[in-house]
N, C-alpha and C positions, 0 to 999 in steps of 0.2 A: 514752118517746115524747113524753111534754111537756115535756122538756128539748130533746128536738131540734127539735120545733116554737118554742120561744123559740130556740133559735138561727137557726133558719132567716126570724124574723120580724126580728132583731136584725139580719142580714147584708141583708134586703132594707133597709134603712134605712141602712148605710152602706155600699152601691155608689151608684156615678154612675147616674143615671136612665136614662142611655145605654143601659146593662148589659139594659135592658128590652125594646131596640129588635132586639136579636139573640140566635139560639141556637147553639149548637156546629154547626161544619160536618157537613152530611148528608155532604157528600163524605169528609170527616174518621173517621167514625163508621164506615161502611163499610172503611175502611181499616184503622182500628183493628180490625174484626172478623175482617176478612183474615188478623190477625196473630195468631190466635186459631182458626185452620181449619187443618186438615192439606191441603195442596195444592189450595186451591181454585182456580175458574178467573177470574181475578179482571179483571175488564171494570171496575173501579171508579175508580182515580185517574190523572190525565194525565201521566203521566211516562214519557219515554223507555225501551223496554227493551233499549236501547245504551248500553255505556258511553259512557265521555269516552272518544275518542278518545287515542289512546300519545302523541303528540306535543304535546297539547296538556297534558295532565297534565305532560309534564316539562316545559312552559315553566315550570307553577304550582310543579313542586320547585322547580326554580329561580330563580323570583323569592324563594321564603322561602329559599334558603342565600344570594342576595345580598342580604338584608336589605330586603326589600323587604315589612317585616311592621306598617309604621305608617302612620299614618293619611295616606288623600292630604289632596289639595283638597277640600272641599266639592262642588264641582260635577264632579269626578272626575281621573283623572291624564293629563296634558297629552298625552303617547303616545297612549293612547287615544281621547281626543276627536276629537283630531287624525286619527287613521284614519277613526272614525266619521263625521267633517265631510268626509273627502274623498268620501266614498261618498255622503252625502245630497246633496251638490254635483253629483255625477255623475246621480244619481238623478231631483233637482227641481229641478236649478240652483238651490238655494239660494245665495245669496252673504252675506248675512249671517246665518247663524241661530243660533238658541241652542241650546244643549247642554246636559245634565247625564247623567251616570252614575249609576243609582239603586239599589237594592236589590233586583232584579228588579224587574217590569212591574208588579207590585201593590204593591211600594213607592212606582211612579211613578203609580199609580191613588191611591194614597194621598195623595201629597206634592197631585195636582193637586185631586183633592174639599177638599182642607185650605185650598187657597188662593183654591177659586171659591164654597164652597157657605155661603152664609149661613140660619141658620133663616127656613122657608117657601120658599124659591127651588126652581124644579124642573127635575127632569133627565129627558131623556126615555130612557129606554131602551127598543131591540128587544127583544121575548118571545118564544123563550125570550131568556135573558141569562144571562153568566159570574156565579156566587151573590154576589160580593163586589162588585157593582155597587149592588143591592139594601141592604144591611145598612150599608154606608158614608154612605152617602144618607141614611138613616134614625138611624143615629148623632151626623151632625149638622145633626141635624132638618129635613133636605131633604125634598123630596115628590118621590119616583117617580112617573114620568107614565111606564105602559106602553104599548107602540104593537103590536101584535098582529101577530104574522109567521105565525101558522097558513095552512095545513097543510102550502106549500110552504118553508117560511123565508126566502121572498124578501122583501126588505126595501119599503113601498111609500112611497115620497115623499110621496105625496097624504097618507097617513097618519100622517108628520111634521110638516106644515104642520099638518093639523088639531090636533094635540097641542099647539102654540107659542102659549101666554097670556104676558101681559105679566111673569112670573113667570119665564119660562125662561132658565134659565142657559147650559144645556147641553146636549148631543147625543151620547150616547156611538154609537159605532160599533164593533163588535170583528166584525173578518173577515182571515183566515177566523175562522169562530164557535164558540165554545167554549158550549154542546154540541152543536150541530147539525150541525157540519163547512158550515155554508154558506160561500158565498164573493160576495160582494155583488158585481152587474153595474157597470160603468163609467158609464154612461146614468142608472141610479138615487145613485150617488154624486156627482155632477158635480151632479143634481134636489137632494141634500139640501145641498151646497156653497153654491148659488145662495143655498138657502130660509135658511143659516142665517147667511151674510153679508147678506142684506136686513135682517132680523132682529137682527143683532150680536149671533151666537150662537155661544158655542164648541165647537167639535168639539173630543171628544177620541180618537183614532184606534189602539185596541187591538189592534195588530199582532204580538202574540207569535209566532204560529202564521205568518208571513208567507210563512219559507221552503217551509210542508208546504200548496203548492198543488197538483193531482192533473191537474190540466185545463186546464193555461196557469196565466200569473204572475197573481197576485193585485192586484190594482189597486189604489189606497191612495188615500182620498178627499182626504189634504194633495194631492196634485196641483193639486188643485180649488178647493182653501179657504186662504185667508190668514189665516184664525182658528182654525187645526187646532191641535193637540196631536200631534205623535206617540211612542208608546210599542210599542218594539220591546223583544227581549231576547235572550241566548242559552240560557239555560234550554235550551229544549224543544229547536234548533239541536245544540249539541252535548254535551245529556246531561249537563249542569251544573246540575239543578234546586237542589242542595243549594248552588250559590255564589252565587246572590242575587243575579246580575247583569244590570242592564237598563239602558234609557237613553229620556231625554225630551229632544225637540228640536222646534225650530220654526222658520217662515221668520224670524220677527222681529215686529216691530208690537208689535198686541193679544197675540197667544199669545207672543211673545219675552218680554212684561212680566209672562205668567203663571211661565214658565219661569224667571224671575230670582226672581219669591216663592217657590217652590217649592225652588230653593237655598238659601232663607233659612231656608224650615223645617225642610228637612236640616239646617243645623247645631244643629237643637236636637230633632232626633227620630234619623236616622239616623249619624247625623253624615258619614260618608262609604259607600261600599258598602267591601267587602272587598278590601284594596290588592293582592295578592297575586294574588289572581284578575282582577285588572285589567290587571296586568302579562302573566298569562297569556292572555287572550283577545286582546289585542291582535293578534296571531299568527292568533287564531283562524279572525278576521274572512278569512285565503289560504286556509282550510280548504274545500275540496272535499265537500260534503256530500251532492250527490248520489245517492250509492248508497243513503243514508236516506232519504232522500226518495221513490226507488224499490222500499226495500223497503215503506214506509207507503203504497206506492199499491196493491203487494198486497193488505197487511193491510185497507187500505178495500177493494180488491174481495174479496175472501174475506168479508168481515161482508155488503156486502149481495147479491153474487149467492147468499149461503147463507143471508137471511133473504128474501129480496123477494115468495118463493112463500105466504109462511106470515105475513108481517106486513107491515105498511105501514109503508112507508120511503122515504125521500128519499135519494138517492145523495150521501153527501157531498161535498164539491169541498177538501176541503182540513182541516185539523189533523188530531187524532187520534180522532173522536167519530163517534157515528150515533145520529140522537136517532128511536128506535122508537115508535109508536103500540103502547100496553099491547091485547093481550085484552079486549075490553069495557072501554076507554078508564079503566080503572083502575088509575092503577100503580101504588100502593102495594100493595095486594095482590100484582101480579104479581113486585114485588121481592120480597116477602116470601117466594112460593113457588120464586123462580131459587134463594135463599140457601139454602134447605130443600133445594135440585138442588144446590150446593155451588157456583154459577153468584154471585159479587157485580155487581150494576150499580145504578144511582143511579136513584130515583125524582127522575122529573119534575118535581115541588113546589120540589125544591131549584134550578131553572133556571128557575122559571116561575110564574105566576098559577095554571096550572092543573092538573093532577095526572094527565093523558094519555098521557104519552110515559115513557119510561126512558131513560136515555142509558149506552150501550155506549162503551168506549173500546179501543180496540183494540191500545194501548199496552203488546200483548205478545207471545209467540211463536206465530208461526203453524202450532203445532202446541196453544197452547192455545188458540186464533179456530176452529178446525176443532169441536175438544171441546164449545168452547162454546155454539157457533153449531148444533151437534148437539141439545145439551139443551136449549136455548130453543126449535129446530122441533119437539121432543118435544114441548114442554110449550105449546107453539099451539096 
């Protein structure tokens, strides 16, 4: 034992101080215990439970027997851009914007905290928040400024403005919202567009979930804002969580000259995203996605018209998430006894200040959303 205590005093001495600022993914840990249960009903991590698509997989043979297995551009492969800019043209009438292809959406979370956040400057994020908003901020020695979305997760302007000291860098926005399923009004985003251009403040505009809106198109605050960031991906789209693929774009200006540092630090962190899959989605972008999207608007009604009786719930508007008020506003406990029901879902703490809700993801077959959705009104 006091051997492993000098090692373990030895190791805290030589990691980065960083290594202080964060712990292993709650989301992560849960998953990994998944892999360790005989058919649990597992409500825990946000991934597709659709494949890739047939058609889009044989692009990606295909790019690797055409040799298309090395590195592109830095800021991604000319093909692809090229689609991606015809669509945000069509989208915001962009005419000149800037582009990169990045390593998925938290690559492009990454690349952008690397290039804005200097120690003490601060970011504000909505509560709850996606976990890697938090922990990046803090890594490099940013201050988290929460802005409180309870109990509806409507997002409120007044309460962004009052968050804005002379310190603030930035404005993250992620809608639809990973874990809450909200989907931010038009009227409150145009409020924080204004608040963060007066200000000279960047939005960054986390659009993953873009496609999986339930209730009408999802609105995107770059409309709005000439200092936005946006970060889209295909990931969740089409069942590619494993290819890394996403993209950061902006009208130009202020955020174009973020988006040009952010290629810069690609070549010395990412270096490019994965060519191959590049070459594949390209394609992807004609892909007809609709019937997923209709069967995920099941799967959100089946979670809450089969919890709404027995727990408090917001009806999500979009991804793949439903963030529940625990039993006596306790979640850790209440995870602890779903896991014990053979039930995995994510305590609250890991999306938030505060330790109330659980978040369900329903990113699975709706025949285990019935099972589960079963054993949690049991155990109400």
């Amino acid at each position: 034992m006091a051997k492993r205590g000098l090692y373990y005093t030895a190791m805290k001495k030589i990691l980065a101080d960083r290594m202080k600022c964060i712990d292993s993914s709650g989301i992560r840990k849960v998953f990994a215990l998944a892999a360790q249960m005989k058919d649990p009903i597992n409500f825990s991590i946000g991934q597709p439970d659709f494949d890739t698509p047939e058609v889009i997989k044989q692009q990606a043979i295909e790019a690797i027997k055409a040799g298309a297995n090395k590195y592109s551009q830095t800021a991604g492969d000319d093909a692809l851009l090229a689609k991606i800019g015809g669509g945000l043209k069509a989208e915001f009438g962009w005419e000149k914007q800037k582009l990169m292809i990045t390593s998925g959406v938290s690559g492009g979370i990454l690349l952008a905290f690397l290039a804005l956040i200097n120690p003490g400057d601060e970011v504000i994020i909505p509560d709850p928040y996606f976990v890697m908003y938090k922990h990046l901020v803090n890594m490099l020695g940013g201050k988290c400024v929460f802005v409180d979305c309870y109990p509806d997760f409507k997002i409120d302007p007044g309460k962004i403005k009052d968050a804005i000291t002379d310190r603030t860098k930035m404005i993250v926005i992620n809608s639809p919202c990973n874990p809450t399923g909200a989907v931010f009004g038009s009227r409150e985003l145009k409020e924080i567009a204004n608040i963060a251009a007066k200000d000279n403040i960047i939005v960054l505009s986390d659009e993953i979930y873009d496609k999986f809106s339930y209730d009408g198109p999802a609105d995107s605050i770059v409309k709005y804002c000439d200092s936005a960031i946006l970060l889209r991906g295909f990931s969740k789209t089409y069942g590619v969580t494993g290819w890394r693929l996403g993209y950061a774009a902006a009208a130009g200006g202020q955020a174009g000259e973020v988006i040009d540092q952010m290629v810069k630090i690609q070549q010395y962190t990412f270096v490019c995203a994965p060519t191959p899959f590049q070459k594949a989605v390209t394609g992807a972008l004609d892909y007809d996605t609709t019937a997923y999207v209709n069967a995920y608007r099941k799967k959100r009604d089946l979670v809450y018209e089969g919890l709404k009786d027995k727990f408090e719930i917001v009806k999500p508007g979009g991804a793949f998430y439903a963030f529940v008020k625990a039993p006596g506003g306790q979640s850790s406990k209440f995870v602890e006894k779903a896991i014990t029901n053979n039930v995995l879902v994510i305590p609250g703490n890991v999306f938030s200040e505060k330790d109330t809700h659980f978040r369900i993801s329903y990113a699975t077959s709706d025949e285990k959303i019935r099972k589960g959705v079963e054993i949690l009104r049991k155990m109400a």
